[in-house]
N, C-alpha and C positions, 0 to 999 in steps of 0.2 A: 493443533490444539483442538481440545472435544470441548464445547461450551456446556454449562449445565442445561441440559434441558427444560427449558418452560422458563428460566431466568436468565437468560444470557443477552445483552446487551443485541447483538446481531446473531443469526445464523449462515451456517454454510451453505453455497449455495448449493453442493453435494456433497453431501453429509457422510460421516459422522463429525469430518473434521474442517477445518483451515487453518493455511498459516496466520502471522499475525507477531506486531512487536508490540510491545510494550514496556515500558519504563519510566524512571523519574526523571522526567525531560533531558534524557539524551539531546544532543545539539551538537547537528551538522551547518556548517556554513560553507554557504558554495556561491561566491563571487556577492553579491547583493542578496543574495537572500539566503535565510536562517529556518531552518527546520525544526521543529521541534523531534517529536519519536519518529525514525525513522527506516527505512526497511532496504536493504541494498539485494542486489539481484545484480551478481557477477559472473563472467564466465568460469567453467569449471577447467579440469587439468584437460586436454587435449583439444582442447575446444578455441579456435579462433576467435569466432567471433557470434553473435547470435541476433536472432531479427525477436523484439517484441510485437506481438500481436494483439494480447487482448488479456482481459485479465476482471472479475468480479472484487469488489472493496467495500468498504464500511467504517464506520468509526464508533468508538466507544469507550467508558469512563471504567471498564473492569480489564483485567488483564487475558482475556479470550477466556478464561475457565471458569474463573469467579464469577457472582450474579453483580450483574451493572446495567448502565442506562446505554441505551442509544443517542450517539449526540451529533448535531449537523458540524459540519467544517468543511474548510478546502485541502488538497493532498495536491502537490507540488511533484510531478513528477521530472524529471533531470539524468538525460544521459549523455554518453560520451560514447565515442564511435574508436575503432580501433586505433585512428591516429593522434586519439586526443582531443577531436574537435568536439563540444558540447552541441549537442540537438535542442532545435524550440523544447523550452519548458511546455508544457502539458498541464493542465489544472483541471483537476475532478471535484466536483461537488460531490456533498453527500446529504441529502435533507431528510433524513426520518420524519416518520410518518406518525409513528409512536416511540413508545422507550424501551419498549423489551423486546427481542424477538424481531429486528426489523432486517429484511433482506436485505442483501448485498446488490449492489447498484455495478452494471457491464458498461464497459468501459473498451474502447478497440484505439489504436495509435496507427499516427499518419508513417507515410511510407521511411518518414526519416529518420525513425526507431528503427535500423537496419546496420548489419554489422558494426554494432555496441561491444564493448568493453565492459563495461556496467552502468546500471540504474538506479539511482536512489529516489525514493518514494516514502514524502515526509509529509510530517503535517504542518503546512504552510497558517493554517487559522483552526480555529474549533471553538464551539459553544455550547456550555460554559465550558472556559479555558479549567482546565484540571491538569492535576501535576502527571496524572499517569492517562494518557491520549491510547486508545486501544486499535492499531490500525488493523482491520483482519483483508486478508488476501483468499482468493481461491480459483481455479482455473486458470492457472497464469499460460498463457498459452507464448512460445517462443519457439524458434527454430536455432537449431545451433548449426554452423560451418565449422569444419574440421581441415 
């Protein structure tokens, strides 16, 4: 997604663009806890399995394009390893600083983000709670096994 320039909730960390979901409280639930928007990162077709590394994030009240605020919350991250076993949850902050325009916050995961299946990456809390939660991604760094 390209944010508007000079009104965008967050920027990418390397521009022009980042990914990013948003919608009208999408809701995942996975064992005790309940996600609001949330963003999955699976493997693709020939791909076994893949190690997450690291990854730049942010939250905010616009849908990545549209002009919006930047908003503090927590992002819930949750994966699963090739045989199905769930890995320690992971929990990022996000605290802006301002409301427009505010960088995305680096982010690196422990060794037990390693040969995953997939990741889902929600919003666990956010303030003020808003029906449309804008999570943006960028530099998601991973390794895939074939």
């Amino acid at each position: 997604m390209r944010p508007i320039e000079g009104a965008a909730s967050v920027v990418p960390h390397s521009k022009p663009q980042q990914a990013g979901a948003a919608g009208p409280i999408d809701l995942l639930q996975l064992g005790q806890l309940t996600l609001n928007t949330y963003v999955q990162l699976v493997r693709g077709p020939g791909v076994r399995s893949f190690d997450l590394k690291s990854l730049y994030y942010g939250l905010g009240t616009d849908t990545g394009t549209t002009e919006g605020l930047a908003q503090g919350g927590t992002l819930s991250v949750v994966g699963f390893d090739v045989n199905g076993n769930e890995v320690p949850t992971q929990s990022l902050s996000y605290a802006p600083k301002g409301s427009q325009n505010q960088p995305l916050v680096f982010a690196t995961f422990p060794d037990s983000y390693k040969n995953l299946q997939n990741v889902s990456i929600g919003v666990a809390t956010s303030s003020p709670v808003t029906e449309r939660t804008y999570i943006a991604l960028d530099d998601v760094v991973h390794i895939n096994h074939s």
